[in-house]
PDB file of N, CA, C and O in Angstrom:
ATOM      1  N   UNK A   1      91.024 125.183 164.167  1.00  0.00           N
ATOM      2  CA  UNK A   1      90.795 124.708 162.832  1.00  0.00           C
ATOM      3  C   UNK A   1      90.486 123.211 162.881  1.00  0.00           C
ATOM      4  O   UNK A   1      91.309 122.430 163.359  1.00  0.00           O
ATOM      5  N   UNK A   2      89.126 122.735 162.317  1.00  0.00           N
ATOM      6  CA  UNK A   2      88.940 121.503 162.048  1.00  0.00           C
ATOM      7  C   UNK A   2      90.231 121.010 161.630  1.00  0.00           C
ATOM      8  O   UNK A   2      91.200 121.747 161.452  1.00  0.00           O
ATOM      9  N   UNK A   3      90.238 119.554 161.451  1.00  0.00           N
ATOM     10  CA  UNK A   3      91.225 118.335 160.775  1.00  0.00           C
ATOM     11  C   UNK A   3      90.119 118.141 159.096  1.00  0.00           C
ATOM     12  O   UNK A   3      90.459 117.803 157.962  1.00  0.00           O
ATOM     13  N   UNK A   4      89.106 118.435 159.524  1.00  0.00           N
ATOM     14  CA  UNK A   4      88.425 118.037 158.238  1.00  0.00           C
ATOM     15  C   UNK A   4      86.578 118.550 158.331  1.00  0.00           C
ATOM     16  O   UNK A   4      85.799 118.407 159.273  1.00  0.00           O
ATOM     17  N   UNK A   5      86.345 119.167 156.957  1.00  0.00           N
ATOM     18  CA  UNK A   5      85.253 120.154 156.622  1.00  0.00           C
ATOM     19  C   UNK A   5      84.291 119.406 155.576  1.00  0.00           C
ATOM     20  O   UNK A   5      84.785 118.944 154.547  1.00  0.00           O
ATOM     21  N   UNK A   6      83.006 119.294 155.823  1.00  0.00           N
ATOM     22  CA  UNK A   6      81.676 118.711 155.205  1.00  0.00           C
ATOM     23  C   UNK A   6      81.209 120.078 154.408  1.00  0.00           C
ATOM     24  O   UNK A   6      80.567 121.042 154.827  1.00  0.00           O
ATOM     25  N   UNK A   7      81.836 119.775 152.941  1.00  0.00           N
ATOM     26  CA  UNK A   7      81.488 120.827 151.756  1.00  0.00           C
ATOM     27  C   UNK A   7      80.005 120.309 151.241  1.00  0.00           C
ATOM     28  O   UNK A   7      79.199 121.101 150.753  1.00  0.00           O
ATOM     29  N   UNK A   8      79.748 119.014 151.386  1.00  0.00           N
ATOM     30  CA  UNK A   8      78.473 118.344 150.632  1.00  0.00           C
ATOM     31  C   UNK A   8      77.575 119.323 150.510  1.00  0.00           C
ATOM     32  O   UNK A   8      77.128 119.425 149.367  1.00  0.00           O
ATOM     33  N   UNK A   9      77.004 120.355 151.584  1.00  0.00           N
ATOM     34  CA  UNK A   9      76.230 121.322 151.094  1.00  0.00           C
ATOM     35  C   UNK A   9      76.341 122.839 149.955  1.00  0.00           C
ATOM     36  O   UNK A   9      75.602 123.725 149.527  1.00  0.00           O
ATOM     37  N   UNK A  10      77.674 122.426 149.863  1.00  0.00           N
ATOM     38  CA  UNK A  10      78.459 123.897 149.600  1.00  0.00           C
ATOM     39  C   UNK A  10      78.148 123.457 147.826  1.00  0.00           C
ATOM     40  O   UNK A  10      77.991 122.411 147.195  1.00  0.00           O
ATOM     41  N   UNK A  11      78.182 125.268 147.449  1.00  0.00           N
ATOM     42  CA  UNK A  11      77.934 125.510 146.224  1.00  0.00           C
ATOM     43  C   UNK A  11      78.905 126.178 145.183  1.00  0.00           C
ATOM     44  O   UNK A  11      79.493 127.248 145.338  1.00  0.00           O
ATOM     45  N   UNK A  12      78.963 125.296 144.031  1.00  0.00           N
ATOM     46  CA  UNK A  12      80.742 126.018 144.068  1.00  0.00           C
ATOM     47  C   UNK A  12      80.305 127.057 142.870  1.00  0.00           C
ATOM     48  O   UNK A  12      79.602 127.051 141.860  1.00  0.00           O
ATOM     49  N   UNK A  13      81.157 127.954 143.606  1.00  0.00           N
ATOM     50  CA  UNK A  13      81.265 129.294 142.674  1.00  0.00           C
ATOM     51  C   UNK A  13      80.293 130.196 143.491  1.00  0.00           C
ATOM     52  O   UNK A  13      79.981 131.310 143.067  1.00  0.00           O
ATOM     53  N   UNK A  14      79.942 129.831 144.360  1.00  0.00           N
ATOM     54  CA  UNK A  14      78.948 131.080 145.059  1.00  0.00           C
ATOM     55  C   UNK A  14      79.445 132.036 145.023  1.00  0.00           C
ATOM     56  O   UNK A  14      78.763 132.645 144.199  1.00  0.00           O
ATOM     57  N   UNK A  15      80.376 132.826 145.411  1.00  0.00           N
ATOM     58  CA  UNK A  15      80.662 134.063 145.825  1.00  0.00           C
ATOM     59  C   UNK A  15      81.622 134.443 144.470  1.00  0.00           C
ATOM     60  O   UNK A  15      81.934 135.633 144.456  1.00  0.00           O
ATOM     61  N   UNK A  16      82.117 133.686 143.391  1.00  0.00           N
ATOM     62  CA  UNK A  16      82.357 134.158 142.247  1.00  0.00           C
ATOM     63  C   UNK A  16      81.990 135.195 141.709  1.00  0.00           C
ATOM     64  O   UNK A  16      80.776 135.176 141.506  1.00  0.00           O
ATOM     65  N   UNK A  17      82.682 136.471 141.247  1.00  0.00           N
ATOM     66  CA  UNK A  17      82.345 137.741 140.309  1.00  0.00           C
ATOM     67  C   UNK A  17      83.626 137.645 139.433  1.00  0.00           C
ATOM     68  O   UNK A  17      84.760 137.207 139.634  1.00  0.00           O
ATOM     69  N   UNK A  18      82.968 138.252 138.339  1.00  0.00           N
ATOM     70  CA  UNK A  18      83.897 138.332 137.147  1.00  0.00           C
ATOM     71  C   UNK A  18      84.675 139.672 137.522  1.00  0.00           C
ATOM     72  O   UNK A  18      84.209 140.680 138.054  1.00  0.00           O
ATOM     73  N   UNK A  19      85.947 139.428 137.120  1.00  0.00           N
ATOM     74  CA  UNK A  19      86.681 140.136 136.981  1.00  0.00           C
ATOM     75  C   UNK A  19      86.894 141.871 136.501  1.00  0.00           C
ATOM     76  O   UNK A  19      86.523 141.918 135.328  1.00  0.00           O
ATOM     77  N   UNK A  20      87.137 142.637 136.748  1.00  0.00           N
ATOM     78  CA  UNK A  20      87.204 143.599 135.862  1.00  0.00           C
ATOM     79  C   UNK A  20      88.367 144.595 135.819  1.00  0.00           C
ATOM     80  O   UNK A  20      89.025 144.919 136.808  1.00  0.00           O
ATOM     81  N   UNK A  21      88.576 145.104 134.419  1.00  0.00           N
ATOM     82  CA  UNK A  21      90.046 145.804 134.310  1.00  0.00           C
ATOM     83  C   UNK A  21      89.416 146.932 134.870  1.00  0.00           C
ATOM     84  O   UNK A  21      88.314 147.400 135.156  1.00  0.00           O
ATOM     85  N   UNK A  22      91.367 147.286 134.911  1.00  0.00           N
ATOM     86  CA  UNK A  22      91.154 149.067 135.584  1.00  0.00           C
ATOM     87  C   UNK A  22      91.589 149.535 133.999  1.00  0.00           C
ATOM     88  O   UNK A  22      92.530 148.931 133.484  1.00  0.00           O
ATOM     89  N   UNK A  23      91.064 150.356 133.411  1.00  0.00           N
ATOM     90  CA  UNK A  23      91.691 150.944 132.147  1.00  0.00           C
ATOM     91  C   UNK A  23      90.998 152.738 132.652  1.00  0.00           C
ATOM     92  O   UNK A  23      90.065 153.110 133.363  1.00  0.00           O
ATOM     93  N   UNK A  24      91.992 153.399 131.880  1.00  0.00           N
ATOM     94  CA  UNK A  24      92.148 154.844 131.719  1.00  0.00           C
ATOM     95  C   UNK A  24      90.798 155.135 130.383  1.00  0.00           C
ATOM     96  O   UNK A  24      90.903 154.533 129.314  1.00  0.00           O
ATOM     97  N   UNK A  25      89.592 156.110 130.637  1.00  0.00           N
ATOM     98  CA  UNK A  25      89.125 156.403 129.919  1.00  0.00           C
ATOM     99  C   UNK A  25      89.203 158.344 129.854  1.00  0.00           C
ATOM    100  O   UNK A  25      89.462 159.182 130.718  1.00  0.00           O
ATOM    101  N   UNK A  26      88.882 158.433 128.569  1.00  0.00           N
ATOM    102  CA  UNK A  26      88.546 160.080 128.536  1.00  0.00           C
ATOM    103  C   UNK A  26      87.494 160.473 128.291  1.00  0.00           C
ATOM    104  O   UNK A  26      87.374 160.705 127.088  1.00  0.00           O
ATOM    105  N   UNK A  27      86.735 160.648 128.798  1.00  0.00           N
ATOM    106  CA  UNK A  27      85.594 161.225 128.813  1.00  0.00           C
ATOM    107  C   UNK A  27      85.126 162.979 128.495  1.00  0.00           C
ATOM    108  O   UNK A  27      85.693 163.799 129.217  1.00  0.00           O
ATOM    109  N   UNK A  28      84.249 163.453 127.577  1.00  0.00           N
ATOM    110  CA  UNK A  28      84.100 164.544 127.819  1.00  0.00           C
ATOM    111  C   UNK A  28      83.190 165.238 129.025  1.00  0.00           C
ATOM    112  O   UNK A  28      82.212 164.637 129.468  1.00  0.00           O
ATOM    113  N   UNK A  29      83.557 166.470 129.497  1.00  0.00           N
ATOM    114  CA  UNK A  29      83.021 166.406 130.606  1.00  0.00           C
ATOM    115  C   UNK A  29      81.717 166.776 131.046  1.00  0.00           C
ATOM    116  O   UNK A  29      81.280 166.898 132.190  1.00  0.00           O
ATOM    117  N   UNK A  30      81.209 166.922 130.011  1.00  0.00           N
ATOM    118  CA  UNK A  30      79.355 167.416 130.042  1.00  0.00           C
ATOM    119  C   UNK A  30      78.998 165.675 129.883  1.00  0.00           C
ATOM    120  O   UNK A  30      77.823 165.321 129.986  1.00  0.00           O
ATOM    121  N   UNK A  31      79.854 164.869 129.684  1.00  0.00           N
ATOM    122  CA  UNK A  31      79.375 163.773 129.676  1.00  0.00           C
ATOM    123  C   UNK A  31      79.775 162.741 131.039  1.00  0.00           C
ATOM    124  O   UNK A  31      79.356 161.604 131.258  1.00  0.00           O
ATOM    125  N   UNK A  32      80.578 163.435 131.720  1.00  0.00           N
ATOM    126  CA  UNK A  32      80.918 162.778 133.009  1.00  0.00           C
ATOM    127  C   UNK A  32      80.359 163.342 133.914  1.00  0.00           C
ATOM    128  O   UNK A  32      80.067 162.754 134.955  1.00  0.00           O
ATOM    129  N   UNK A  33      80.054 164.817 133.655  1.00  0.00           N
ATOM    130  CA  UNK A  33      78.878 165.337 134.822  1.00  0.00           C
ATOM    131  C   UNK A  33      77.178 165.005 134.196  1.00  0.00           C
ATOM    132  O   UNK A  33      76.138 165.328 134.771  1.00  0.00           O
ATOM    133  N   UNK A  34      77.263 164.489 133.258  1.00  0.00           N
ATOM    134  CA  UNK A  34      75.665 163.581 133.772  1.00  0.00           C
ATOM    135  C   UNK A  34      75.690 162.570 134.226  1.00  0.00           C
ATOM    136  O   UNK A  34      74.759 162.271 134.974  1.00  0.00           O
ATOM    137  N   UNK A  35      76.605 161.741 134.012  1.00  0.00           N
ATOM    138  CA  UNK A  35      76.637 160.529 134.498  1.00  0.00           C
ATOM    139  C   UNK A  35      76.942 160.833 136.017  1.00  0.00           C
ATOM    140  O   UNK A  35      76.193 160.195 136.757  1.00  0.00           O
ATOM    141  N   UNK A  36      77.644 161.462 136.527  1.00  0.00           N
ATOM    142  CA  UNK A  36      77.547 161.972 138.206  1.00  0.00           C
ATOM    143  C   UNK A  36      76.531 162.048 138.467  1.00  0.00           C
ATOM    144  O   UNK A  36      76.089 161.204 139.247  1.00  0.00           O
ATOM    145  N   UNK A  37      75.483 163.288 137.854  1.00  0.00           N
ATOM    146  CA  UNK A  37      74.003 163.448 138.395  1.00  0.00           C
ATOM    147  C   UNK A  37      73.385 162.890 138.645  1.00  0.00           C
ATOM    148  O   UNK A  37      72.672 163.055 139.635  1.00  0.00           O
ATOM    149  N   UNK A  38      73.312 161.416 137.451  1.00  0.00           N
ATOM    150  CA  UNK A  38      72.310 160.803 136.913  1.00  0.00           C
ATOM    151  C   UNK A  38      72.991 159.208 138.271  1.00  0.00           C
ATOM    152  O   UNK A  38      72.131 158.457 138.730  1.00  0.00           O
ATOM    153  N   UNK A  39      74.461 159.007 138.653  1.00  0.00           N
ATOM    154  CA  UNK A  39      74.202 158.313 139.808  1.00  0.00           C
ATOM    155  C   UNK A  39      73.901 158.504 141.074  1.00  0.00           C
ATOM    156  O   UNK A  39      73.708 157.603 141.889  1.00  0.00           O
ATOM    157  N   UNK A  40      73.837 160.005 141.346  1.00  0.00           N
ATOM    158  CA  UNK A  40      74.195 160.608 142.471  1.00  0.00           C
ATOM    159  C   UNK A  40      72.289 160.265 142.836  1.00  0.00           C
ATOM    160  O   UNK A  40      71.889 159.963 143.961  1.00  0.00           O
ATOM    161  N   UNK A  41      71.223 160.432 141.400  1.00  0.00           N
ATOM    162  CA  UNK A  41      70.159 160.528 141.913  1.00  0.00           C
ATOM    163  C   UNK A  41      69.693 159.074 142.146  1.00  0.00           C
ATOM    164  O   UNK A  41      68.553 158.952 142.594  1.00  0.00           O
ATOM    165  N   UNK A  42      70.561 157.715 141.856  1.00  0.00           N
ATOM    166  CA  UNK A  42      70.297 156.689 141.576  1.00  0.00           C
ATOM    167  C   UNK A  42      70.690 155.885 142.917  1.00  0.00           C
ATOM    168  O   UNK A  42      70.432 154.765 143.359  1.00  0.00           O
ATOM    169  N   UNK A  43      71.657 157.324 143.480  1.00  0.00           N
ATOM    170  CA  UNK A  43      72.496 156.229 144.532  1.00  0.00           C
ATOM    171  C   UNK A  43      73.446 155.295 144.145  1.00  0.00           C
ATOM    172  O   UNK A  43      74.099 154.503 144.825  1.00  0.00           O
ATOM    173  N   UNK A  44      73.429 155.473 143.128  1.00  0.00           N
ATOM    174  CA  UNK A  44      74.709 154.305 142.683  1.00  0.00           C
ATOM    175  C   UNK A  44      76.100 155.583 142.401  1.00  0.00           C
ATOM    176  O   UNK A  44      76.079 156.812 142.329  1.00  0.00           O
ATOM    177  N   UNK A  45      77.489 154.300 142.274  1.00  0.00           N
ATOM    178  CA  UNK A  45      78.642 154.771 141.755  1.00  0.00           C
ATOM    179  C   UNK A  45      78.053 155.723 140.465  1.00  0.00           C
ATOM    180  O   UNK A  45      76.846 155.891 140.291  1.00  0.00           O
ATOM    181  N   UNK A  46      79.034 156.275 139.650  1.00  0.00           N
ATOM    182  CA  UNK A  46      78.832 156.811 138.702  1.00  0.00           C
ATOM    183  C   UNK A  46      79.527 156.135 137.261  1.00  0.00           C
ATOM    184  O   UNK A  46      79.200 156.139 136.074  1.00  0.00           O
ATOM    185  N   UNK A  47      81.056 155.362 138.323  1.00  0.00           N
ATOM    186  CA  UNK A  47      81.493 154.058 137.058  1.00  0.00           C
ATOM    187  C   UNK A  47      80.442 153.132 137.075  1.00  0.00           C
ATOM    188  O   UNK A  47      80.363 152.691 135.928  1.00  0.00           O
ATOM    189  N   UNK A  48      79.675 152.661 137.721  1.00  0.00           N
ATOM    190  CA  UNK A  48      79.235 151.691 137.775  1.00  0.00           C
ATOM    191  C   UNK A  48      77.336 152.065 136.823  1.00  0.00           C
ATOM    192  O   UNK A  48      76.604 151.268 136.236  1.00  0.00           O
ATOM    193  N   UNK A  49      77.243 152.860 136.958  1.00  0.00           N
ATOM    194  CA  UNK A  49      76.364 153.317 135.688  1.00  0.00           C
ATOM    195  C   UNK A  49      76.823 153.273 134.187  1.00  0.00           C
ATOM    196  O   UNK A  49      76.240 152.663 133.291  1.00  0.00           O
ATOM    197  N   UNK A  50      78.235 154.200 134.035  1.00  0.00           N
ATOM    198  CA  UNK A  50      79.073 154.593 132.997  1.00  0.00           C
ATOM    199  C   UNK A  50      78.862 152.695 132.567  1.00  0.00           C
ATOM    200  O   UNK A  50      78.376 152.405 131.475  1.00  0.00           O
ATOM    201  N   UNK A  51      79.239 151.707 133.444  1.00  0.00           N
ATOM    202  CA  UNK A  51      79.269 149.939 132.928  1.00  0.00           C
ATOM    203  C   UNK A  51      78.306 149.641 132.738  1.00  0.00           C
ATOM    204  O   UNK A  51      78.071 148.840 131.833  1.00  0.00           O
ATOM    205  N   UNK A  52      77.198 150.239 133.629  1.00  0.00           N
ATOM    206  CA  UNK A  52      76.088 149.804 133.202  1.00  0.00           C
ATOM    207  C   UNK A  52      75.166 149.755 131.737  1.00  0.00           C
ATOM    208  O   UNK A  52      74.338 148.970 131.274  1.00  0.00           O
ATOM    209  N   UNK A  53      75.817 151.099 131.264  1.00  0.00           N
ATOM    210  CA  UNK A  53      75.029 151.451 130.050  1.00  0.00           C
ATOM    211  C   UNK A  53      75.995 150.955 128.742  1.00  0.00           C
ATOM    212  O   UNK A  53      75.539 150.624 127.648  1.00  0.00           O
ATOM    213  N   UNK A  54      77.430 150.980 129.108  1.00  0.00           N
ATOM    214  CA  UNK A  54      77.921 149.542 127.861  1.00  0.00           C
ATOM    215  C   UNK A  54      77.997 148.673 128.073  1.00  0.00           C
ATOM    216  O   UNK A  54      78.566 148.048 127.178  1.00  0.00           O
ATOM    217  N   UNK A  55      77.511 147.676 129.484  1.00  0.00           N
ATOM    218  CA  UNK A  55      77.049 145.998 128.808  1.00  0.00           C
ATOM    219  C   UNK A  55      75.587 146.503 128.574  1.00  0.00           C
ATOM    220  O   UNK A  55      75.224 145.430 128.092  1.00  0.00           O
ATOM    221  N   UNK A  56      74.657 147.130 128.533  1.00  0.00           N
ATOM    222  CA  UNK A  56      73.363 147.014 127.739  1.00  0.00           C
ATOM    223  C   UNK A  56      73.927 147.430 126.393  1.00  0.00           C
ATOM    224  O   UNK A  56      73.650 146.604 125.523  1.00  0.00           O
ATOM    225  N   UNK A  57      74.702 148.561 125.922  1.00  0.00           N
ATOM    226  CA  UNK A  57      74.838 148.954 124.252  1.00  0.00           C
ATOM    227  C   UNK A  57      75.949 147.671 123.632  1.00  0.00           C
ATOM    228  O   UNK A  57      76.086 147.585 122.412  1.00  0.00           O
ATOM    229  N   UNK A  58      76.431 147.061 124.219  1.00  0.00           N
ATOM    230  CA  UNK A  58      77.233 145.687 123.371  1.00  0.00           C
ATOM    231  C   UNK A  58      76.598 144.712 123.579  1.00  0.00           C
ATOM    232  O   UNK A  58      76.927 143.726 122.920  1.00  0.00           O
ATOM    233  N   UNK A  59      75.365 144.553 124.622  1.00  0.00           N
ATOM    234  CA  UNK A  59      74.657 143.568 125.007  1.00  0.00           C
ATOM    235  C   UNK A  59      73.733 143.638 123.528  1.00  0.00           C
ATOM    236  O   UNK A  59      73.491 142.525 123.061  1.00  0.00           O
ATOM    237  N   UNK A  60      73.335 144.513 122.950  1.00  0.00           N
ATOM    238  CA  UNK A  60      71.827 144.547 122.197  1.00  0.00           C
ATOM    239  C   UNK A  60      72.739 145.191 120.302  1.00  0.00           C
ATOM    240  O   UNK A  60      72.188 146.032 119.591  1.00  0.00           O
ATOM    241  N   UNK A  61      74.443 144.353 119.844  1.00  0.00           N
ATOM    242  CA  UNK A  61      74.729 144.646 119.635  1.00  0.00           C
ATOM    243  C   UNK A  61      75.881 145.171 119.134  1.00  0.00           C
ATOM    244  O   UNK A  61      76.678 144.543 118.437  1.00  0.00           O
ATOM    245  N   UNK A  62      76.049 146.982 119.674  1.00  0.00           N
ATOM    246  CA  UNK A  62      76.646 147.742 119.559  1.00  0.00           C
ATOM    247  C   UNK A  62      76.475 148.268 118.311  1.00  0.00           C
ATOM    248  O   UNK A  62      77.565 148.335 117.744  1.00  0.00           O
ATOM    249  N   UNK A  63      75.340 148.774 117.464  1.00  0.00           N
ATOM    250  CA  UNK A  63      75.837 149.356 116.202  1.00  0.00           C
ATOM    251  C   UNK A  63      75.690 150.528 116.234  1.00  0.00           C
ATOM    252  O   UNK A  63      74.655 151.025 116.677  1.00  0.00           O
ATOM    253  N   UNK A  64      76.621 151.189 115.806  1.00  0.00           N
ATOM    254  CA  UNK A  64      77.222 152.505 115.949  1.00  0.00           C
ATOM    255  C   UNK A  64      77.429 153.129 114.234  1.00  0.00           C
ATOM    256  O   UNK A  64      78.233 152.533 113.517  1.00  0.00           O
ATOM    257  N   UNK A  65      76.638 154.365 113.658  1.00  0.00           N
ATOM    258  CA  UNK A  65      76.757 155.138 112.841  1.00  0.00           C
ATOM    259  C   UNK A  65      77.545 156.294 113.421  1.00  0.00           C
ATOM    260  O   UNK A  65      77.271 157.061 114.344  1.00  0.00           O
ATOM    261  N   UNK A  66      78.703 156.199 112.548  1.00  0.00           N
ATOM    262  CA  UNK A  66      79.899 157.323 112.549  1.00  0.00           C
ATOM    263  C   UNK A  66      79.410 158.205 111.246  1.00  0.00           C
ATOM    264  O   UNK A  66      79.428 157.774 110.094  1.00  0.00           O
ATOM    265  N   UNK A  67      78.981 159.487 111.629  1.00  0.00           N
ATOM    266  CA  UNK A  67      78.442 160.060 110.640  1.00  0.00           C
ATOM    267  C   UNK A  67      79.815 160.523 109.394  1.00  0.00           C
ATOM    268  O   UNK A  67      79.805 160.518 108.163  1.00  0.00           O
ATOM    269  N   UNK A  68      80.765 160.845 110.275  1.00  0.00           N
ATOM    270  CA  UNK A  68      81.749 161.630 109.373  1.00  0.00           C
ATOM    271  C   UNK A  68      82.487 160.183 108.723  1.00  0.00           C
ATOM    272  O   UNK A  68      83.445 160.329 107.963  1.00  0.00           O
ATOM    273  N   UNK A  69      82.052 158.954 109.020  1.00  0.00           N
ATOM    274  CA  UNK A  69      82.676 158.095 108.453  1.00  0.00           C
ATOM    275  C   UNK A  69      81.354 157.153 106.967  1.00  0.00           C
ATOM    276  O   UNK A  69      81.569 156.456 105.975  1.00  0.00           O
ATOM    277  N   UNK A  70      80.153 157.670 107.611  1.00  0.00           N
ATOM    278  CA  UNK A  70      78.798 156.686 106.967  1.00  0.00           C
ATOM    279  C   UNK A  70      79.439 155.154 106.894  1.00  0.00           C
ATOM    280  O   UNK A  70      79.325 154.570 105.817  1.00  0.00           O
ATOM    281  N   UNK A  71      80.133 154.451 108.036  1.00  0.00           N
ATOM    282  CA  UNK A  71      79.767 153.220 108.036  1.00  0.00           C
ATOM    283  C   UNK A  71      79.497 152.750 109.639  1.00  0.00           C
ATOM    284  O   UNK A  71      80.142 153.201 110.586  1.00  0.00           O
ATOM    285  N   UNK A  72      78.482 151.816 109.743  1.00  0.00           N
ATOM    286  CA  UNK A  72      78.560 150.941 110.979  1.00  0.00           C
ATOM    287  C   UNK A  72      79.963 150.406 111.592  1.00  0.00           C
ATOM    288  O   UNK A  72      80.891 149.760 111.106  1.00  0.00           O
ATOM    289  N   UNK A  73      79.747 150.878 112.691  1.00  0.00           N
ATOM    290  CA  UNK A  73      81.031 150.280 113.669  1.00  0.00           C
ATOM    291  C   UNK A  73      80.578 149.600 114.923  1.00  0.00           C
ATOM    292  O   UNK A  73      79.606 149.866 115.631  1.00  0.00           O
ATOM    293  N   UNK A  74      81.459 148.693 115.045  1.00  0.00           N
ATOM    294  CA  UNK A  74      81.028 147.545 115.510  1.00  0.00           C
ATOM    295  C   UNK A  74      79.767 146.343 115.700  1.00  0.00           C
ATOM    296  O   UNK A  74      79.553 145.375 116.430  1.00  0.00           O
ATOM    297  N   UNK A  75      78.943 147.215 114.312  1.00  0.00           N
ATOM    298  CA  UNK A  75      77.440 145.904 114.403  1.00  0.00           C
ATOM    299  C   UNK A  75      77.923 145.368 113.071  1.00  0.00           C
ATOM    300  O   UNK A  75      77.333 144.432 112.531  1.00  0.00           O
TER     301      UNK A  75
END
């Protein structure tokens, strides 16, 4: 181990990723076996699709018609 390290080139936060919870979801399951299919043909995880497609729907959002309710939720 050096006594002492030349950061001057170094970039801070490089290797930084945001965080993410573990939370329990329920899913129905005609809706967890597309999302399998649909990563399996992508090559990707299948959570990692399931994230993918709600930061684009809260990204552009989120408005949501609850029919049995007729109001917007969350836009």
């Amino acid at each position: 181990m050096k006594k002492e390290y030349n950061f001057k080139g170094g970039v801070r936060g490089k290797f930084y990723r945001k965080k993410k919870v573990q939370k329990t979801l329920r899913l129905d399951a005609d809706v967890l076996a597309f999302y399998k299919e649909l990563a399996e043909k992508e090559g990707i995880p299948y959570q990692t699709l399931i994230n993918l497609t709600l930061k684009k729907f809260a990204g552009e959002g989120g408005g949501l018609i609850i029919a049995s309710k007729k109001k917007a939720v969350g836009g």
